[in-house]
Backbone as CSV, one residue per row, in Angstrom:
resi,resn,N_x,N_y,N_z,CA_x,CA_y,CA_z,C_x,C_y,C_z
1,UNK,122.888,135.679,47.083,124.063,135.044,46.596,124.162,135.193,45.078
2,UNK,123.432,134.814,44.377,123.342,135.261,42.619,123.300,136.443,42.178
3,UNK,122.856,137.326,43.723,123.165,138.831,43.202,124.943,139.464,43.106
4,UNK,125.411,139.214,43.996,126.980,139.161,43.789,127.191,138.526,42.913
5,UNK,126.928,137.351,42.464,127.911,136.564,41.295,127.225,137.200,39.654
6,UNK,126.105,137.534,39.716,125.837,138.335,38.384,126.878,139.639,38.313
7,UNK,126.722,140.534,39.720,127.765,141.440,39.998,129.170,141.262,39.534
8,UNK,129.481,140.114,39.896,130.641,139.843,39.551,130.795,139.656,38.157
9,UNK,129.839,139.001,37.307,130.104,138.782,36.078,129.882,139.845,35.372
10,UNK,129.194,140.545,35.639,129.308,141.685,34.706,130.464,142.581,35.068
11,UNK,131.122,142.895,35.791,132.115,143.504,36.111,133.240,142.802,35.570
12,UNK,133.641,142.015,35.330,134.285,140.661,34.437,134.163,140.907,33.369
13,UNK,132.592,140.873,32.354,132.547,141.536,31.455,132.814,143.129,30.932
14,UNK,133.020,143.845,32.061,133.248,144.902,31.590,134.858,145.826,32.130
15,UNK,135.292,144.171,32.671,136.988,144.553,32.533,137.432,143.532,30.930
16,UNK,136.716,142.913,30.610,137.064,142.418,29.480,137.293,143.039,28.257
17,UNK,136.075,143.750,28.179,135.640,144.969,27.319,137.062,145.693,26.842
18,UNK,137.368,146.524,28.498,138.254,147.454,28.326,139.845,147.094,27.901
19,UNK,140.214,145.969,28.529,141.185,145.429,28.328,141.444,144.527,27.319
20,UNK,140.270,144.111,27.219,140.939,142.905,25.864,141.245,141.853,26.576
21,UNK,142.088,141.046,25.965,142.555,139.592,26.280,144.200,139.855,26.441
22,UNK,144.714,140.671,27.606,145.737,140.969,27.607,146.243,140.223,28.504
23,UNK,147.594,140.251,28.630,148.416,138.830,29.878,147.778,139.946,31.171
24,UNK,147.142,140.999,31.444,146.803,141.596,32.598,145.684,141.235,32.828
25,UNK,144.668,141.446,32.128,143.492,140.551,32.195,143.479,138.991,32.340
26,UNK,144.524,137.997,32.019,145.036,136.810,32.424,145.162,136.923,34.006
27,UNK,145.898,137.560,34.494,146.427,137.506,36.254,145.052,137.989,36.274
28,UNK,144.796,138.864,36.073,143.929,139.674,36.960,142.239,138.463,36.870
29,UNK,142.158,137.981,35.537,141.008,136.914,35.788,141.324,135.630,36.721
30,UNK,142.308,135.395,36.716,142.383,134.066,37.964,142.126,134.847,39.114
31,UNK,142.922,136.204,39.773,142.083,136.944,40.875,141.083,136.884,40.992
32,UNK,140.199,137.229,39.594,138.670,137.363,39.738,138.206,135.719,40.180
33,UNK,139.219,135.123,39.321,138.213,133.699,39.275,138.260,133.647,40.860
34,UNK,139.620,133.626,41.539,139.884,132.828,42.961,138.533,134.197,43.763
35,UNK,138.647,135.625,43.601,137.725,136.006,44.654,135.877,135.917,44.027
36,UNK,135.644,135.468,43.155,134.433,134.711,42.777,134.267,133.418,43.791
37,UNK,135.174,133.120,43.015,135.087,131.410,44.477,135.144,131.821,45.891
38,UNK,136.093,132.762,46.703,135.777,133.299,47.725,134.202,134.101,47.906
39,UNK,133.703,135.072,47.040,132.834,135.380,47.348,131.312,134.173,47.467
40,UNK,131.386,133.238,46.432,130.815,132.371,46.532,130.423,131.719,47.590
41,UNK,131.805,131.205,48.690,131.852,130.494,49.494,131.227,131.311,50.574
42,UNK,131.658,132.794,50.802,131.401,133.880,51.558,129.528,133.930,51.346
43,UNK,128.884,133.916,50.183,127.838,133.898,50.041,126.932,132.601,50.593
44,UNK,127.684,131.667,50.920,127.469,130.217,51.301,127.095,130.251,52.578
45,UNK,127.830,130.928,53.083,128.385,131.034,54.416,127.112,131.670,55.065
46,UNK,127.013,132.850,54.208,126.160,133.769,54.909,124.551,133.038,54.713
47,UNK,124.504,132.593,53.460,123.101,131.314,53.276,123.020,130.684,54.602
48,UNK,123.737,129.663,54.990,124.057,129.120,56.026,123.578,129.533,57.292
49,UNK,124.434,130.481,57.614,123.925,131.562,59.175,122.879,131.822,58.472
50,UNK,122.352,132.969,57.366,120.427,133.096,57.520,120.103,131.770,57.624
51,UNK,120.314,130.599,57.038,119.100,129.773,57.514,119.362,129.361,58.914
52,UNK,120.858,129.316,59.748,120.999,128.526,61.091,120.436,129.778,61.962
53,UNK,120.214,131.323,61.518,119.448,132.528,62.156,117.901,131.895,62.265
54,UNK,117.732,131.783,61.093,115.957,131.606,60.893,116.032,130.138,61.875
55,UNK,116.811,129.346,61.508,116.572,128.212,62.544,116.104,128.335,63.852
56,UNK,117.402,129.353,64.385,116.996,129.803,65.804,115.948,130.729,66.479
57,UNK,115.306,131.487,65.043,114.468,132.430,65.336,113.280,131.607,65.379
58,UNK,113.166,130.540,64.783,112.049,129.629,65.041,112.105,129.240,66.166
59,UNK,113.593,128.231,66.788,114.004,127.621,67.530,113.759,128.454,69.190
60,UNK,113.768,130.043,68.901,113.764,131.109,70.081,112.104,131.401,69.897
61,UNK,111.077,130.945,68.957,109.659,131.521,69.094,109.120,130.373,69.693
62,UNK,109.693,129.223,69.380,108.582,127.732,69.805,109.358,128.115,71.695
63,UNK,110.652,128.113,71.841,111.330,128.636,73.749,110.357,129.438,73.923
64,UNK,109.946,131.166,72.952,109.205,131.337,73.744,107.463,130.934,74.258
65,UNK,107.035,130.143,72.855,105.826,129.518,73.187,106.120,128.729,73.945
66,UNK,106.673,128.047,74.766,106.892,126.971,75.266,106.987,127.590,77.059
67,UNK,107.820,128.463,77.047,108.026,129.509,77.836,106.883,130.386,77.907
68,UNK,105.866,130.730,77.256,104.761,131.516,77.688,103.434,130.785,78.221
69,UNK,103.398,129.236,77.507,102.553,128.049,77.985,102.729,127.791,79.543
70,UNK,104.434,127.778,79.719,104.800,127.235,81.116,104.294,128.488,82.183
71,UNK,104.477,129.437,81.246,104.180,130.842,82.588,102.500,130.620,83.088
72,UNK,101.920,130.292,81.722,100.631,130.148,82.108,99.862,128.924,83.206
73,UNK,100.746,127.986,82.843,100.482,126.594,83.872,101.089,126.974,85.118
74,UNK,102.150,128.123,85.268,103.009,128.339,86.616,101.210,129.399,87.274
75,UNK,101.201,129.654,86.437,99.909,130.880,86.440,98.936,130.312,87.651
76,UNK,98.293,129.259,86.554,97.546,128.108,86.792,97.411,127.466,88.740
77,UNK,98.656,126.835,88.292,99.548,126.417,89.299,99.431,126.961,90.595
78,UNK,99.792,128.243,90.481,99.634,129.252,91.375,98.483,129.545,92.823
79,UNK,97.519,129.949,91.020,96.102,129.770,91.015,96.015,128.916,92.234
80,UNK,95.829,127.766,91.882,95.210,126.240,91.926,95.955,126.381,94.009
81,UNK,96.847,126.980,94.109,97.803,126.595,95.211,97.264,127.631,96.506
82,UNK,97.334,128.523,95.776,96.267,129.863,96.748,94.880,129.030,96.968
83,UNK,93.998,128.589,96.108,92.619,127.780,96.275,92.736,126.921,97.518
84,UNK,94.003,125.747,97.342,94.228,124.635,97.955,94.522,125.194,99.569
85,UNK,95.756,126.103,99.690,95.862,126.885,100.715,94.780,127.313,101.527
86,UNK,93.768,127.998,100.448,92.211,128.407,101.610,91.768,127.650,101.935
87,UNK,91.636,126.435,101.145,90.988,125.317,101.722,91.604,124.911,102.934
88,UNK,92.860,124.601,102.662,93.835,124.030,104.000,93.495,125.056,105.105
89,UNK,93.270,126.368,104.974,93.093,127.558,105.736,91.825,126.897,106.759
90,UNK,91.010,126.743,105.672,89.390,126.467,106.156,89.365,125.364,106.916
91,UNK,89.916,124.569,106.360,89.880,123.231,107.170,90.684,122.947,108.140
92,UNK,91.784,123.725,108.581,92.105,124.101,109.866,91.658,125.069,110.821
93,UNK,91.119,126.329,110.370,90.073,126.426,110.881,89.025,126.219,111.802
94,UNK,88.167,125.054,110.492,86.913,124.102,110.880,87.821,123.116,112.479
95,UNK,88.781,122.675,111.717,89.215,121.705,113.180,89.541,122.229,114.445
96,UNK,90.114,123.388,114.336,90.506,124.032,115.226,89.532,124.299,116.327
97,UNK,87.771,125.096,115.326,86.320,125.135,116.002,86.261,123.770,116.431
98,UNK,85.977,122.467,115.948,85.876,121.659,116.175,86.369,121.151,117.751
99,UNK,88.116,121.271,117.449,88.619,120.960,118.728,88.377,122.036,119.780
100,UNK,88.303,122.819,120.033,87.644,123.988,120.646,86.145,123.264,121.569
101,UNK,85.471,123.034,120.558,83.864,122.917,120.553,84.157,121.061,121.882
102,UNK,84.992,120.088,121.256,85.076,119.161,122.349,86.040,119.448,123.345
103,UNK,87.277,120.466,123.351,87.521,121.070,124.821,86.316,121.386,125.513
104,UNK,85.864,122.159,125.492,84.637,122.722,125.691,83.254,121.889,126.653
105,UNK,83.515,120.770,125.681,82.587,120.032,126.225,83.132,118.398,127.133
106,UNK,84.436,118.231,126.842,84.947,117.513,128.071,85.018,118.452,129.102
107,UNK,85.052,119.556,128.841,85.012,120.160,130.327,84.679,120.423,130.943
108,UNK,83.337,120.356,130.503,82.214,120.354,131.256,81.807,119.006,131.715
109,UNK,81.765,118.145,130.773,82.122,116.394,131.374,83.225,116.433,132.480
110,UNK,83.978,116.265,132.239,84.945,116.729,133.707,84.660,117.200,134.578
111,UNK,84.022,118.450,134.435,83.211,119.136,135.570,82.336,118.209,136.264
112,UNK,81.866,117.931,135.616,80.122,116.963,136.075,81.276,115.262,136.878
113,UNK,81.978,115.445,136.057,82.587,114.168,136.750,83.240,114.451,138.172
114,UNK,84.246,115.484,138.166,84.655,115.697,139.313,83.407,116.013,140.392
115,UNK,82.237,116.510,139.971,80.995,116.817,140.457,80.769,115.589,141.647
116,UNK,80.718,114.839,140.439,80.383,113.602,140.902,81.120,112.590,142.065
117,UNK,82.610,112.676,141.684,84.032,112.372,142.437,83.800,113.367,143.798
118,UNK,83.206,114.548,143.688,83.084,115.030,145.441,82.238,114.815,145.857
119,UNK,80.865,114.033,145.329,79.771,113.810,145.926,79.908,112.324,146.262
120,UNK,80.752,111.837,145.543,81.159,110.350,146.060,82.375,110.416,147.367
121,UNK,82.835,111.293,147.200,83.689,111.342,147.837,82.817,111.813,149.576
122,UNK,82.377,112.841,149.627,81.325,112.902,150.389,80.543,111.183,151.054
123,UNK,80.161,111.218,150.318,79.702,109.903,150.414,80.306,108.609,150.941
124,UNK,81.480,108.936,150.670,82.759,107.449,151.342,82.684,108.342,152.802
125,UNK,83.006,109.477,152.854,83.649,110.037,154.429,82.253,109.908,155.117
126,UNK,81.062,109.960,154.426,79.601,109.675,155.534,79.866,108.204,155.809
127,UNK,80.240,107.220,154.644,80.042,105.652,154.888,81.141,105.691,155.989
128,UNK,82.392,106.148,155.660,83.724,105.521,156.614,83.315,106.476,158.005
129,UNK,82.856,107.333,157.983,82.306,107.601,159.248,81.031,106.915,160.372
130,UNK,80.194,106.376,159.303,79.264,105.356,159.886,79.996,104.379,160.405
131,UNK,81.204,103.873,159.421,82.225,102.364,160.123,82.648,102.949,160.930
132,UNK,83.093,104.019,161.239,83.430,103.981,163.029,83.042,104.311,163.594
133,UNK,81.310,104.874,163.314,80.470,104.434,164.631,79.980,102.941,164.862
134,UNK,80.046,102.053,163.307,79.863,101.058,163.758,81.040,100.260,164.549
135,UNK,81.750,100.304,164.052,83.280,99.880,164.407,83.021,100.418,166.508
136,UNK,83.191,101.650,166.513,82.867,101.988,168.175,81.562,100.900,168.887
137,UNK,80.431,100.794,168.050,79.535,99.966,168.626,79.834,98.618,168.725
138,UNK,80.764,98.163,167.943,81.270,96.799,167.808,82.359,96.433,169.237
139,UNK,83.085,98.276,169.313,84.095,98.022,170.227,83.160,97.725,171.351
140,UNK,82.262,98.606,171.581,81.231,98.637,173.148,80.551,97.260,173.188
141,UNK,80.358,96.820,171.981,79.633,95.407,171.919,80.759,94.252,172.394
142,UNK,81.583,94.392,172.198,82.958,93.549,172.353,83.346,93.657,173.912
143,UNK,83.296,95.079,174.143,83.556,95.103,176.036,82.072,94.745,176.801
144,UNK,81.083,94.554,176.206,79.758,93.939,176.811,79.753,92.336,176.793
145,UNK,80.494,92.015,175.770,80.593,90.313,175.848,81.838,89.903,176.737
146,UNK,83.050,90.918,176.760,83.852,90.379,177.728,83.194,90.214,178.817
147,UNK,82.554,91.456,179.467,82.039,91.368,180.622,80.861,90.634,180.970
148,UNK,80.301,90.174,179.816,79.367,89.100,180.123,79.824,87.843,180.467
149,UNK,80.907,87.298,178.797,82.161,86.349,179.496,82.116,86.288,180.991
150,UNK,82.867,87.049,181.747,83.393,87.054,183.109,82.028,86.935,183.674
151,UNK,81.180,86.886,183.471,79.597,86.711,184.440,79.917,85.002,184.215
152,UNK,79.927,84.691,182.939,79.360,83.172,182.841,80.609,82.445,183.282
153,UNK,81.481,82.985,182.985,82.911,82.506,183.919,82.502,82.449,185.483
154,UNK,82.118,82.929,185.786,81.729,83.142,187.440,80.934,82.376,187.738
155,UNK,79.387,82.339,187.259,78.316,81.696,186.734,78.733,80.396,186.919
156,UNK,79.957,79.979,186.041,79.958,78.289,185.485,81.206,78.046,186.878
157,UNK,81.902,78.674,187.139,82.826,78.843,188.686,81.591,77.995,189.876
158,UNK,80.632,78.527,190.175,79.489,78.956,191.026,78.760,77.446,190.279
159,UNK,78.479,77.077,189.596,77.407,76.385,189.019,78.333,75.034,189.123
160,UNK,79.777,74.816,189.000,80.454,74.060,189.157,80.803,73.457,190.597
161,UNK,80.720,74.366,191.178,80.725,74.131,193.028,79.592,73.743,193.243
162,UNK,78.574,74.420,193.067,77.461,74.061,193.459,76.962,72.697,193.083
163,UNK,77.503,72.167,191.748,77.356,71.012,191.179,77.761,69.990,192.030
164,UNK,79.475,70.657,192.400,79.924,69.183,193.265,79.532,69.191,194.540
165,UNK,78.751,70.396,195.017,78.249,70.321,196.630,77.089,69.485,196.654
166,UNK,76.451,69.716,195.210,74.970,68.962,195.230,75.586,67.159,194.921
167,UNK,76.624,67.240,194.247,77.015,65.848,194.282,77.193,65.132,195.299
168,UNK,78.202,65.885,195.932,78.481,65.675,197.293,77.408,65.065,198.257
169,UNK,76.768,66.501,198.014,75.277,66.261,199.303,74.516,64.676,198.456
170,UNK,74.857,64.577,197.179,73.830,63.429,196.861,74.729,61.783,197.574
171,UNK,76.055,62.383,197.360,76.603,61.319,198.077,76.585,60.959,199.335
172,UNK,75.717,61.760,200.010,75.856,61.934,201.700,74.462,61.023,201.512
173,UNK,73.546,61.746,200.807,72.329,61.104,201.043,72.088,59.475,200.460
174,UNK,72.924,59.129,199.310,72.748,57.922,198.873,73.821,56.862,199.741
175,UNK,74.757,57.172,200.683,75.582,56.602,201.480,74.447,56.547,202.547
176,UNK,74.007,57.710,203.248,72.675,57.257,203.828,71.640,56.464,203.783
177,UNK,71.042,56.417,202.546,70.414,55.971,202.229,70.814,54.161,202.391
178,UNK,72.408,54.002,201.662,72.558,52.567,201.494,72.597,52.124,203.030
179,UNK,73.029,52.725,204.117,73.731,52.306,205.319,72.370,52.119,206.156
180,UNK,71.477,53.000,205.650,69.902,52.691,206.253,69.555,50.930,205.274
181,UNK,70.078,50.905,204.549,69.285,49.698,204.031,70.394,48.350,204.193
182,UNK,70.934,48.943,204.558,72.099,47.990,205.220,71.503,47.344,206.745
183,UNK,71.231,48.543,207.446,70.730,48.460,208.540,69.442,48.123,208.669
């Protein structure tokens, strides 16, 4: 900016020189004066933008430090996410063996159980087969007491007659007996 306005002044001085203090050098110095003040302002201007440039050239180095930090934490990040992933990898995996390893072995528990469920089962059709041989012996035992029934039915028929014949006959003999002692 002081390099133009020295520019300018010496060029000022050396229309002065030539001209003198003439009414042309009058117009023509308020020109100078007014494009001095324009260049001035023009020099202002441009101060201005270099420093609002340099502003941003700072303002665009800290974006990109800021921006090369973040790439590195995305980096990081990354990193850290692939790690976490294998792990998650591994440890599904591991569970997967895991659940595998107790399929495996309920099923063989199962096995041994159902093992067990046909040997019990076995075991009910020997018992429920014994109940109906016992059950049949119960039936044969059941038609041996009817028919015993009907003996003592007969029996007590027979034992009942015979009772009142022997009554009878005792009444023959104790009517005897009284009619002899009567007599």
């Amino acid at each position: 900016m002081s390099i133009a306005r020295d520019d300018m002044t010496t060029t000022q001085a050396q229309f002065e020189t030539w001209l003198g203090s003439s009414p042309v050098l009058q117009s023509l110095q308020s020109v100078l004066v007014e494009l001095t003040r324009r260049m001035t302002n023009v020099e202002e201007r441009l101060d201005r933008a270099e420093r609002q440039g340099e502003i941003a050239i700072e303002r665009i180095g800290a974006l990109a430090s800021v921006v090369n930090s973040l790439d590195q934490r995305l980096v990081r990040v990354e990193e850290r996410g692939v790690r976490l992933e294998e792990k998650l990898q591994a440890h599904i995996d591991q569970t997967q063996q895991n659940f595998d390893n107790l399929i495996g072995r309920y099923d063989g528990r199962f096995g041994q159980v159902d093992k067990g469920f046909e040997q019990v089962d076995k075991r009910f059709e020997q018992v429920d087969k014994r109940f109906e041989q016992i059950d049949k012996r119960f039936e044969q035992i059941d038609k041996r007491f009817d028919q015993t029934d009907q003996r003592i039915i007969r029996i007590e028929s027979k034992l009942d007659r015979f009772h009142w014949s022997v009554l009878a006959g005792l009444g023959v003999v104790i009517v005897q007996s009284a009619v002899m002692n009567f007599l």
